[in-house]
N, CA, C and O atoms as a GROMACS GRO file, in nm:
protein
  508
    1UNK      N    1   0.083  -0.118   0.000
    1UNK     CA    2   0.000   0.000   0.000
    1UNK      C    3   0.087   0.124   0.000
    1UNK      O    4   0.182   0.135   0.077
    2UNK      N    5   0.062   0.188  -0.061
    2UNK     CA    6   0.134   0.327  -0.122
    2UNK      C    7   0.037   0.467   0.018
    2UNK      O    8  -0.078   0.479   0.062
    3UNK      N    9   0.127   0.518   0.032
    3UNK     CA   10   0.039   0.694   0.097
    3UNK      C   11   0.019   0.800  -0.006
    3UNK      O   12   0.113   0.849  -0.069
    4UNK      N   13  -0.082   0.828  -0.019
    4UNK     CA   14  -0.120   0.938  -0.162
    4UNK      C   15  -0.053   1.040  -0.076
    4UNK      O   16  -0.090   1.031   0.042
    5UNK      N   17   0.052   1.152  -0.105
    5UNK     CA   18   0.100   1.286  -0.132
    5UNK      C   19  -0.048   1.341  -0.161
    5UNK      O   20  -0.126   1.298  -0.246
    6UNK      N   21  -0.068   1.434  -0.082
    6UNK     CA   22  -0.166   1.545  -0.121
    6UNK      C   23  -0.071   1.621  -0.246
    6UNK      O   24   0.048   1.617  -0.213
    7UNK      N   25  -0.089   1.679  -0.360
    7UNK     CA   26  -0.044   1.766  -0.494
    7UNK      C   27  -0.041   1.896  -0.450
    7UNK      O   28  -0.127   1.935  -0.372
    8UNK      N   29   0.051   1.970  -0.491
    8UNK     CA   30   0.054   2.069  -0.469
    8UNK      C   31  -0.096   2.145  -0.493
    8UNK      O   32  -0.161   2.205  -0.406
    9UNK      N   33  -0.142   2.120  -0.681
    9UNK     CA   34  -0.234   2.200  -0.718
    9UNK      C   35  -0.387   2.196  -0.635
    9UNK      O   36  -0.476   2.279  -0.654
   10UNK      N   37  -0.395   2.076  -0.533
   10UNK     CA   38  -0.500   2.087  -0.447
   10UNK      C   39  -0.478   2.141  -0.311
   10UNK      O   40  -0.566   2.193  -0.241
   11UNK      N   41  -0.380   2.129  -0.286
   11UNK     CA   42  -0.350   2.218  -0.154
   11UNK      C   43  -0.385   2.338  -0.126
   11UNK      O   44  -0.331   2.427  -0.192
   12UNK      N   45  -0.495   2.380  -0.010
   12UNK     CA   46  -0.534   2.470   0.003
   12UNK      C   47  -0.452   2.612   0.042
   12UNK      O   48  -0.487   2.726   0.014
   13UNK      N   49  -0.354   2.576   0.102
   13UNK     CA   50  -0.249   2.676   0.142
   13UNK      C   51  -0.157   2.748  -0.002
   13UNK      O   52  -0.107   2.860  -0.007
   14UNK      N   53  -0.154   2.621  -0.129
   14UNK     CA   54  -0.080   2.720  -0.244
   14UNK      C   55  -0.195   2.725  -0.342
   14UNK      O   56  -0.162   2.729  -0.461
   15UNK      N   57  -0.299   2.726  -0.319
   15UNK     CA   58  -0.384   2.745  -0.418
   15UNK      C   59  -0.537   2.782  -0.371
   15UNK      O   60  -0.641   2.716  -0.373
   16UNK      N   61  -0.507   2.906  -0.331
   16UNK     CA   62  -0.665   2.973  -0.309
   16UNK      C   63  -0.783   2.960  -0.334
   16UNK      O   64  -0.808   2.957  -0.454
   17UNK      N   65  -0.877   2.951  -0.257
   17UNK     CA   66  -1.012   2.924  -0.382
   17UNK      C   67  -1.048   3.012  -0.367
   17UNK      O   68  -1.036   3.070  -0.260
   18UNK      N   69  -1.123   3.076  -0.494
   18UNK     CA   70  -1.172   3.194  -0.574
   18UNK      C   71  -1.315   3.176  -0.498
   18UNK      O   72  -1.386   3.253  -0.563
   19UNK      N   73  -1.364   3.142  -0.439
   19UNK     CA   74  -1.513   3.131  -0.313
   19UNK      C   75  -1.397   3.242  -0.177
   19UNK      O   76  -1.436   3.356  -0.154
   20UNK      N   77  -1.284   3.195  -0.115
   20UNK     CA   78  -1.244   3.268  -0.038
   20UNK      C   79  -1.130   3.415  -0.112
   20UNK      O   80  -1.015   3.378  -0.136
   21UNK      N   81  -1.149   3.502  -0.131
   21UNK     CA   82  -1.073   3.609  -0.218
   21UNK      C   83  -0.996   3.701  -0.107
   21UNK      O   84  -1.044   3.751  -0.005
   22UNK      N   85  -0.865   3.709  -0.155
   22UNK     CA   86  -0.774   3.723  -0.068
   22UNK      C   87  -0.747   3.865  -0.096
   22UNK      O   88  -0.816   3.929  -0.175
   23UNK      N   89  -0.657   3.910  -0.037
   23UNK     CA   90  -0.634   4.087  -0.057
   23UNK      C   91  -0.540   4.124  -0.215
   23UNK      O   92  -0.544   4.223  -0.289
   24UNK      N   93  -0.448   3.980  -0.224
   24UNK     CA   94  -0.389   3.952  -0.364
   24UNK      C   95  -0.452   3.970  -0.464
   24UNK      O   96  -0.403   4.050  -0.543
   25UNK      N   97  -0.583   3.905  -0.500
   25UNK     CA   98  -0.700   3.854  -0.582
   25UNK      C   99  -0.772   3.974  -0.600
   25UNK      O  100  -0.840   4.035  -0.517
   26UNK      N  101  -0.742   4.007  -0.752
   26UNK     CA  102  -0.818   4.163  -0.828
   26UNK      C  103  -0.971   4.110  -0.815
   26UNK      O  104  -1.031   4.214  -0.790
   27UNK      N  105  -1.038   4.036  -0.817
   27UNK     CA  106  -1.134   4.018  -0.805
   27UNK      C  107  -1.199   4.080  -0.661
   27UNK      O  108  -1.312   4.130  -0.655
   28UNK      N  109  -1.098   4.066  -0.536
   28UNK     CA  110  -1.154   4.049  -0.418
   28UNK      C  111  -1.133   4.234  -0.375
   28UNK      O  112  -1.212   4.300  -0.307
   29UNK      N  113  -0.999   4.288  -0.439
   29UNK     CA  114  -1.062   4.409  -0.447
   29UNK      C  115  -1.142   4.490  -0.464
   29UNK      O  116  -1.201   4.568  -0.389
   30UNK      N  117  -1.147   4.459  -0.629
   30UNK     CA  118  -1.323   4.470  -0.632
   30UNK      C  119  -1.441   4.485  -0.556
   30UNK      O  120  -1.545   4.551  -0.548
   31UNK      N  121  -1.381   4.397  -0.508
   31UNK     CA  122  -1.559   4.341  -0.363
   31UNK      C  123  -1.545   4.435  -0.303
   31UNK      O  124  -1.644   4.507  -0.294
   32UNK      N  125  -1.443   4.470  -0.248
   32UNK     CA  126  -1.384   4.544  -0.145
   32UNK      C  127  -1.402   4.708  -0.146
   32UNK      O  128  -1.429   4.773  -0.046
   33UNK      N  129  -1.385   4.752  -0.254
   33UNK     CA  130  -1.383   4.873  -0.333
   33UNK      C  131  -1.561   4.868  -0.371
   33UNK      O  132  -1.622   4.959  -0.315
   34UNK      N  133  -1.605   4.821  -0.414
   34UNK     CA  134  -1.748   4.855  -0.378
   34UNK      C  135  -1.853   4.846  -0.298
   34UNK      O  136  -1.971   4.852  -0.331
   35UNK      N  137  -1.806   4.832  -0.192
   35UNK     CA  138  -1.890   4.797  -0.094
   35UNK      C  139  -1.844   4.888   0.052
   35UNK      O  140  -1.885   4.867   0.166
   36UNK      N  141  -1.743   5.000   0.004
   36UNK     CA  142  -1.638   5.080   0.038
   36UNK      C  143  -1.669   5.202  -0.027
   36UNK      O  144  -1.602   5.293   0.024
   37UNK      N  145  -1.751   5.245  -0.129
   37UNK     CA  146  -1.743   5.318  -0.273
   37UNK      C  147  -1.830   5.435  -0.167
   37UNK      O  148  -1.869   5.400  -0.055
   38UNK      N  149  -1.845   5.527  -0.202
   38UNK     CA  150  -1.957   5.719  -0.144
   38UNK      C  151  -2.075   5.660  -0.218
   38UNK      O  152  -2.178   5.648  -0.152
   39UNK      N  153  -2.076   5.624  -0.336
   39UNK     CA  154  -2.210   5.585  -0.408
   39UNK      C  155  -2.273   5.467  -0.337
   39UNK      O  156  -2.394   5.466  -0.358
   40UNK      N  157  -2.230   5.365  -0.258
   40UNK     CA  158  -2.322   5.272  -0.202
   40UNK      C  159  -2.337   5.338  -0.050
   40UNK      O  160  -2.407   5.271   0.026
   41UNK      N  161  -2.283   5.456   0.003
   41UNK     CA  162  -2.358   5.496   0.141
   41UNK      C  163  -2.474   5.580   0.104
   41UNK      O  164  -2.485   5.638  -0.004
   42UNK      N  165  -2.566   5.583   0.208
   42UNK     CA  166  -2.674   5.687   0.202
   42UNK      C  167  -2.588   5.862   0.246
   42UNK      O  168  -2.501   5.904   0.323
   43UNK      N  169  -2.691   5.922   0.128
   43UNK     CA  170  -2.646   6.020   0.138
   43UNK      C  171  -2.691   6.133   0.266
   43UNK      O  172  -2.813   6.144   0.284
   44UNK      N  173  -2.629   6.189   0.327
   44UNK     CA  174  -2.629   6.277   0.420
   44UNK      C  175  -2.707   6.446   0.378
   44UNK      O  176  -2.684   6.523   0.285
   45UNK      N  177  -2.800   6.453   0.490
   45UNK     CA  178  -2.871   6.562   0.474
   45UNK      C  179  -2.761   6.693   0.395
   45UNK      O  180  -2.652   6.728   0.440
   46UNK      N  181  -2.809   6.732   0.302
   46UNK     CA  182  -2.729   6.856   0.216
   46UNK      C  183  -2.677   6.986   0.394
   46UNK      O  184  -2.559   7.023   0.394
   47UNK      N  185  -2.767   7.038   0.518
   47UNK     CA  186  -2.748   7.104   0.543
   47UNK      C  187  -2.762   7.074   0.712
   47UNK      O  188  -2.818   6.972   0.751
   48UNK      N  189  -2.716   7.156   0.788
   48UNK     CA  190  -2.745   7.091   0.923
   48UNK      C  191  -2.903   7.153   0.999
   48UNK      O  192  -2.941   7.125   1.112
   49UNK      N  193  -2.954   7.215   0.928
   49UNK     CA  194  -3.126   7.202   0.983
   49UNK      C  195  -3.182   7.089   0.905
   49UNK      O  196  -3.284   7.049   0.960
   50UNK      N  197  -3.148   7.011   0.780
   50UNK     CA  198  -3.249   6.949   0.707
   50UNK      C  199  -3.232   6.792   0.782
   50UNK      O  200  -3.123   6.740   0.807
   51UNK      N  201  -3.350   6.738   0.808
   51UNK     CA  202  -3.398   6.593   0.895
   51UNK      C  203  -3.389   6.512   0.809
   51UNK      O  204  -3.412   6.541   0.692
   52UNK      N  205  -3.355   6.395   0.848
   52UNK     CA  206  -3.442   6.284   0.737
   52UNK      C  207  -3.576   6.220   0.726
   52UNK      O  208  -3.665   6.228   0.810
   53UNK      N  209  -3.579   6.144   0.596
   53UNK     CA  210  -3.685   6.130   0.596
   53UNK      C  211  -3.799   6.100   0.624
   53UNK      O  212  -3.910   6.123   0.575
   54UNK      N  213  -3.738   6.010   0.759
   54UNK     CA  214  -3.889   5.931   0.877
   54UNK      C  215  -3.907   6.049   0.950
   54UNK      O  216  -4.023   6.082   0.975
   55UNK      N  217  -3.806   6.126   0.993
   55UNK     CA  218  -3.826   6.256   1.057
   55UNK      C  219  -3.893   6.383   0.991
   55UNK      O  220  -3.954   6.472   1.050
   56UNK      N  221  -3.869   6.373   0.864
   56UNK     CA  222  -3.998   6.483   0.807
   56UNK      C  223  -4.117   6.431   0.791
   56UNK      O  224  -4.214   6.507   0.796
   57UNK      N  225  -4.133   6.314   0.772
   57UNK     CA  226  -4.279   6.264   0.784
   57UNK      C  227  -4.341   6.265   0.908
   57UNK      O  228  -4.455   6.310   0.901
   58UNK      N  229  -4.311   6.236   1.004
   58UNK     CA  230  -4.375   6.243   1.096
   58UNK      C  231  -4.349   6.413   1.140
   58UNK      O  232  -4.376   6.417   1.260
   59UNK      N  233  -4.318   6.519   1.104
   59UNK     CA  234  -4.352   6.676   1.139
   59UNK      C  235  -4.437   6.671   1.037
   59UNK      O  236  -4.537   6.725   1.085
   60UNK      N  237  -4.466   6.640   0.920
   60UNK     CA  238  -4.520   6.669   0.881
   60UNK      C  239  -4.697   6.624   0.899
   60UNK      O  240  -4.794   6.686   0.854
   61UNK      N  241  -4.697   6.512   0.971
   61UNK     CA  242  -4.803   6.388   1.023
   61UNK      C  243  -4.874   6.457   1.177
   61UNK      O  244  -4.978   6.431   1.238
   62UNK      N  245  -4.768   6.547   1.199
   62UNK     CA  246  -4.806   6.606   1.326
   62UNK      C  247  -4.864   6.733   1.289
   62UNK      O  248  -4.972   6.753   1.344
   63UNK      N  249  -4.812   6.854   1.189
   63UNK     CA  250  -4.897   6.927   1.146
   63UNK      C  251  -5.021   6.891   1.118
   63UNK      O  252  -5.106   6.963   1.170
   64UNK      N  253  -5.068   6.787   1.041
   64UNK     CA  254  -5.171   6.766   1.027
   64UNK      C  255  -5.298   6.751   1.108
   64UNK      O  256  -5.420   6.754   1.087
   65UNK      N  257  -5.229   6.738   1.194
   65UNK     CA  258  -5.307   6.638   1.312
   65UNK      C  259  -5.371   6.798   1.394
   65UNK      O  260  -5.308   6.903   1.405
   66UNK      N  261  -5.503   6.772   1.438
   66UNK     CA  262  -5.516   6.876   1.514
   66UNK      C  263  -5.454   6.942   1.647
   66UNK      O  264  -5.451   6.872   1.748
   67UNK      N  265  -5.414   7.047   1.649
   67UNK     CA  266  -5.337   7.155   1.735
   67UNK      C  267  -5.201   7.105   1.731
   67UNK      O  268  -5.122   7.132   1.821
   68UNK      N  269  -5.164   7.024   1.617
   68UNK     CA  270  -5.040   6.987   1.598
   68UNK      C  271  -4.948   6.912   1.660
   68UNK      O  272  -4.828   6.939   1.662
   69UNK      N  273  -5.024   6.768   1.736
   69UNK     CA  274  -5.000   6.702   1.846
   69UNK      C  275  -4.960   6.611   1.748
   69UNK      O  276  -5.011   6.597   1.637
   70UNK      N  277  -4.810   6.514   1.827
   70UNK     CA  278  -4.816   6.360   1.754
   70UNK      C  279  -4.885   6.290   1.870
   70UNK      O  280  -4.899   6.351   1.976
   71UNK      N  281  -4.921   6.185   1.856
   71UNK     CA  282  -5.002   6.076   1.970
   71UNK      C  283  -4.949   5.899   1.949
   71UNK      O  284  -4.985   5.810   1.872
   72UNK      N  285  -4.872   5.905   2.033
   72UNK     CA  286  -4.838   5.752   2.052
   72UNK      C  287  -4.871   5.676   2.177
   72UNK      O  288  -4.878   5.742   2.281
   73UNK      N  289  -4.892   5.548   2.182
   73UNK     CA  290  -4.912   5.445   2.309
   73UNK      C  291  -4.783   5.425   2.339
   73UNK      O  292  -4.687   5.408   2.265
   74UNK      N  293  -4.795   5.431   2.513
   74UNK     CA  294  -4.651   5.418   2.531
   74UNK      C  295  -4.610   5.262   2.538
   74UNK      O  296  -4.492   5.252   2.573
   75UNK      N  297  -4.658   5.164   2.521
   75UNK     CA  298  -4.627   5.034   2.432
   75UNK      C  299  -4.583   5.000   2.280
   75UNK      O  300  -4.522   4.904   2.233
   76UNK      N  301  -4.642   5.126   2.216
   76UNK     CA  302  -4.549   5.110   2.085
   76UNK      C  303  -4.429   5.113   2.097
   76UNK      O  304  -4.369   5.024   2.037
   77UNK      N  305  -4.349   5.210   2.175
   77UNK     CA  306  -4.174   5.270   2.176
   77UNK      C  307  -4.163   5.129   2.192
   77UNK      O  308  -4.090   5.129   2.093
   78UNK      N  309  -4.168   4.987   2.230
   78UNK     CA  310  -4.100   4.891   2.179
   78UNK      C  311  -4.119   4.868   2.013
   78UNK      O  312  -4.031   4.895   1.931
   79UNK      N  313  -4.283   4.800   1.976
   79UNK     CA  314  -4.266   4.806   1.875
   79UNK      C  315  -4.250   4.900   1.746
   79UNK      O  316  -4.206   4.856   1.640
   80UNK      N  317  -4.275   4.984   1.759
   80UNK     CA  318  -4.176   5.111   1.628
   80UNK      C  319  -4.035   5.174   1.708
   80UNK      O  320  -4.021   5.296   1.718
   81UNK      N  321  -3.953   5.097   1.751
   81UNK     CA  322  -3.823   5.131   1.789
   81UNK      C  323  -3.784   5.275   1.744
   81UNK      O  324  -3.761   5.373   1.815
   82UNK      N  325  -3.782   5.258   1.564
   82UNK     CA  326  -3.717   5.360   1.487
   82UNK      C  327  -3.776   5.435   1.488
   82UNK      O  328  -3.725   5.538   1.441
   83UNK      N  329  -3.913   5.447   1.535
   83UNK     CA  330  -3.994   5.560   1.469
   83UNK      C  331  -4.013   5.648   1.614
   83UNK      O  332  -4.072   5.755   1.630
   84UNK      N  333  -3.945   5.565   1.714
   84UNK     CA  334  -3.940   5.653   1.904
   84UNK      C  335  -3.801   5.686   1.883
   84UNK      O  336  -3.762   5.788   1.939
   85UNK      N  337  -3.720   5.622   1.816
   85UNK     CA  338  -3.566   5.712   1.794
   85UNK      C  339  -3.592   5.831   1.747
   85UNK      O  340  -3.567   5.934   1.810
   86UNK      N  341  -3.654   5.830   1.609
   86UNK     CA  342  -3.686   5.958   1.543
   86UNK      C  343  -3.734   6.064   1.619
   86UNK      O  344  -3.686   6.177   1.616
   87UNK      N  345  -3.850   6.023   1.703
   87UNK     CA  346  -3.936   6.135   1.810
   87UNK      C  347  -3.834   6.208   1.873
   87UNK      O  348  -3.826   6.331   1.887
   88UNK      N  349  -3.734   6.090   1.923
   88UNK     CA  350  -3.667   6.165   2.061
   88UNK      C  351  -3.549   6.251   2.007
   88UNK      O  352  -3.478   6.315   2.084
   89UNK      N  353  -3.528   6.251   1.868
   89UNK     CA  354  -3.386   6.279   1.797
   89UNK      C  355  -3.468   6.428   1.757
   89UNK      O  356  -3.418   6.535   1.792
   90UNK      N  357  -3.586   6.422   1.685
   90UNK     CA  358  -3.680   6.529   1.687
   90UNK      C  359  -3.738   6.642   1.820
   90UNK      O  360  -3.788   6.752   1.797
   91UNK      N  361  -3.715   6.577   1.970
   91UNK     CA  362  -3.740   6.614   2.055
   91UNK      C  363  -3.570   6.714   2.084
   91UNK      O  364  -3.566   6.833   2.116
   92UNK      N  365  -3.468   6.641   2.065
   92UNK     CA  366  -3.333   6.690   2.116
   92UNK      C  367  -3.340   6.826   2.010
   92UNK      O  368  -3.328   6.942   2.052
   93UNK      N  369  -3.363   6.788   1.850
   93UNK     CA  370  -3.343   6.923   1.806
   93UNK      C  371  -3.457   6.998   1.813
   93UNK      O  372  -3.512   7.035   1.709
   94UNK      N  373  -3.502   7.027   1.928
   94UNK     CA  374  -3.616   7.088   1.969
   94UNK      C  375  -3.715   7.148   1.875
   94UNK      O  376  -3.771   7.257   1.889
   95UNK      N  377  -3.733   7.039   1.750
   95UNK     CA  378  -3.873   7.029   1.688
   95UNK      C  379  -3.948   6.989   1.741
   95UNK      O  380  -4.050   7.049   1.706
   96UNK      N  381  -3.975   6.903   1.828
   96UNK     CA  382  -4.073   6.892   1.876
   96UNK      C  383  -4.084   6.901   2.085
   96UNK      O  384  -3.989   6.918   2.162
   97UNK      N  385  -4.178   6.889   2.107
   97UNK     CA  386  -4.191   6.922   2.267
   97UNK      C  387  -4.251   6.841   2.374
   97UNK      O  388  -4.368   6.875   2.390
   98UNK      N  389  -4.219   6.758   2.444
   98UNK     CA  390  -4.310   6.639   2.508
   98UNK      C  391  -4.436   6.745   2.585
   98UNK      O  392  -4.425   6.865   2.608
   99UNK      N  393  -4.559   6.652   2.616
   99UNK     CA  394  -4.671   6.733   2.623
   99UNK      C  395  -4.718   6.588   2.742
   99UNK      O  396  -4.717   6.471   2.705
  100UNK      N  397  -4.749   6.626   2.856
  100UNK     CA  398  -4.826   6.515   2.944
  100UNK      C  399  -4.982   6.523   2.896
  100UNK      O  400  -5.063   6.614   2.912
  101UNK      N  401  -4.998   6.407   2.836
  101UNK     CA  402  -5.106   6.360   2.813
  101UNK      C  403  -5.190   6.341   2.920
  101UNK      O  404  -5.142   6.312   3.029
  102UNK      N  405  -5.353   6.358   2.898
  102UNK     CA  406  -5.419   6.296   2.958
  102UNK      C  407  -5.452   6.176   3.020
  102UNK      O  408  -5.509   6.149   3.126
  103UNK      N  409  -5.381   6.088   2.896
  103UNK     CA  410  -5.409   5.901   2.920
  103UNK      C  411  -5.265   5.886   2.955
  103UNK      O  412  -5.179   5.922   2.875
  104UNK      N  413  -5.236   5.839   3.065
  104UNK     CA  414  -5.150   5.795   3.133
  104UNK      C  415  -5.078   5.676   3.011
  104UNK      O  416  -4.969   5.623   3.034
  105UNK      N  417  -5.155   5.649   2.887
  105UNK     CA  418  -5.105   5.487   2.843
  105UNK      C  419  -5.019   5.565   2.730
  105UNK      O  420  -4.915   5.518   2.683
  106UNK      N  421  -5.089   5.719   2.683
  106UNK     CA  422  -5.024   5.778   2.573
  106UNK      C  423  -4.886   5.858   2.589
  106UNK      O  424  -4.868   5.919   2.695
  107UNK      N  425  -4.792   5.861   2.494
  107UNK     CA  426  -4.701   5.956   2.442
  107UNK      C  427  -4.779   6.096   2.368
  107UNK      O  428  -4.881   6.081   2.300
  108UNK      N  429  -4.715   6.232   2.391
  108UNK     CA  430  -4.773   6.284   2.310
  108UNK      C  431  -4.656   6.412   2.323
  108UNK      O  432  -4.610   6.459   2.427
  109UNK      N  433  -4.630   6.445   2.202
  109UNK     CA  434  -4.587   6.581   2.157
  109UNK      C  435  -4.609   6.694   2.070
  109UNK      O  436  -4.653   6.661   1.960
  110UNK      N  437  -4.592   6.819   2.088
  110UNK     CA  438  -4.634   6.944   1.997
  110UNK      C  439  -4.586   6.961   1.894
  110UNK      O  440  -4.528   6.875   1.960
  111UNK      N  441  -4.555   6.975   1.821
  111UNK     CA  442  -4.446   7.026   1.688
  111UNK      C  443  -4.447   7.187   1.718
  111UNK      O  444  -4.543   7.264   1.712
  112UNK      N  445  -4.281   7.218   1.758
  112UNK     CA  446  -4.312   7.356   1.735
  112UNK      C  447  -4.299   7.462   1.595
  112UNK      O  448  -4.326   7.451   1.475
  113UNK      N  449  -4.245   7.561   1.676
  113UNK     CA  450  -4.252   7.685   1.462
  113UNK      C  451  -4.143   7.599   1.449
  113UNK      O  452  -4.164   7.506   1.371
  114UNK      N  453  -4.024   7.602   1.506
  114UNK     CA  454  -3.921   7.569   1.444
  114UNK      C  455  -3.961   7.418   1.366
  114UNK      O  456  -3.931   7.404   1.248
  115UNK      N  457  -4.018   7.327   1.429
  115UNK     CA  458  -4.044   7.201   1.336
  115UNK      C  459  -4.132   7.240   1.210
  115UNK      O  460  -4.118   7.176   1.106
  116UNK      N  461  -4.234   7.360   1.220
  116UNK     CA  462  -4.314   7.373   1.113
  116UNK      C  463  -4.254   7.476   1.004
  116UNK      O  464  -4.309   7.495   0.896
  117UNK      N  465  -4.129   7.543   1.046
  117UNK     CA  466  -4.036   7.567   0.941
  117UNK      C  467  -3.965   7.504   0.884
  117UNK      O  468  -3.940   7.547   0.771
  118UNK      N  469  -3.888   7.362   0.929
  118UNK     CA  470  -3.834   7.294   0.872
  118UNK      C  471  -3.898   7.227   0.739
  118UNK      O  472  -3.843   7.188   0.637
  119UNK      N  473  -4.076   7.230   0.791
  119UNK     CA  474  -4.153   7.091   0.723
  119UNK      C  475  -4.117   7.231   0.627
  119UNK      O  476  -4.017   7.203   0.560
  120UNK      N  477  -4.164   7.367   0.599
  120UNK     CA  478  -4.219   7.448   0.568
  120UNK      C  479  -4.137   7.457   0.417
  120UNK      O  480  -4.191   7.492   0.312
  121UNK      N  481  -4.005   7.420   0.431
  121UNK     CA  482  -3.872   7.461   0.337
  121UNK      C  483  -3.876   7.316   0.259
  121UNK      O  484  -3.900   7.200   0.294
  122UNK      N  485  -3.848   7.369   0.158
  122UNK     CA  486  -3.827   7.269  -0.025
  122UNK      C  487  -3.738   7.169   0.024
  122UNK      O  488  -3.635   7.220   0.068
  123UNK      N  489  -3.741   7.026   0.033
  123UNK     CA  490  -3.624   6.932   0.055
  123UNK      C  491  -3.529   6.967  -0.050
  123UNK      O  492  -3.569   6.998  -0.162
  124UNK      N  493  -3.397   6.964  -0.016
  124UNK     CA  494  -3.269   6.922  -0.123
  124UNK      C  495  -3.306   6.839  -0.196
  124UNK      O  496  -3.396   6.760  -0.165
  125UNK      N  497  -3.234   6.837  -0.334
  125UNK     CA  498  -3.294   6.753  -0.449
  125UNK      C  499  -3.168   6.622  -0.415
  125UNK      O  500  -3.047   6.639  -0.395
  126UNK      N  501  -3.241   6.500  -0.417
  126UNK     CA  502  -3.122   6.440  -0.440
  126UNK      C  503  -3.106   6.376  -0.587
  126UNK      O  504  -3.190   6.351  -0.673
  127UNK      N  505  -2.974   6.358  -0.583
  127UNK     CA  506  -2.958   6.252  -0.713
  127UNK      C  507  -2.966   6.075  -0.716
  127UNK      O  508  -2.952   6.015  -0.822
   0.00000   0.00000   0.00000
């Protein structure tokens, strides 16, 4: 009985597989370089008053609303996580104003001028 020699050309140590792409491998740059690129991040508000976009919707959801109140259950802030980040990120840049509700179960805030100037101004165009 003979011992098979593993071959060089299968050896994983001198012969890379193109499934794992190494920093050598123009291919794996590639990967690397686009996924790295300004064109695959989201783009950043053009100015430092302009919000994004879950955050202008909801000033704008609150204008609507009579005397310009938003109204949440305070059991949602688990389930809409993002949308109680937004409030409170909206609350810090003092667009909006916490307001003690009547119902002990509700969230509720005002939108002030400053939030109804923000809604008030043309979004940046994006590309």
């Amino acid at each position: 009985m003979s011992a098979k020699m593993p071959s060089a050309k299968n050896h994983p140590a001198r012969n890379p597989s193109p499934r794992n792409p190494s920093p050598k491998n123009p291919s794996a740059r590639n990967l690397l370089s686009a996924s790295n690129s300004v064109a695959a991040r989201k783009p950043l508000p053009a100015s430092r008053n302009a919000v994004p976009e879950l955050q202008r919707q909801l000033l704008m959801a609150g204008i609507k609303q009579p005397n310009g109140r938003l109204r949440f259950a305070k059991g949602s802030a688990e389930t809409l996580a993002t949308t109680y980040a937004a409030l409170l990120s909206l609350q810090r840049k003092r667009l909006i104003e916490p307001e003690r509700a009547a119902d002990p179960h509700m969230m509720s805030w005002k939108v002030t001028k400053a939030g109804k100037a923000i809604v008030a101004e043309t979004p940046s165009r994006r590309r």
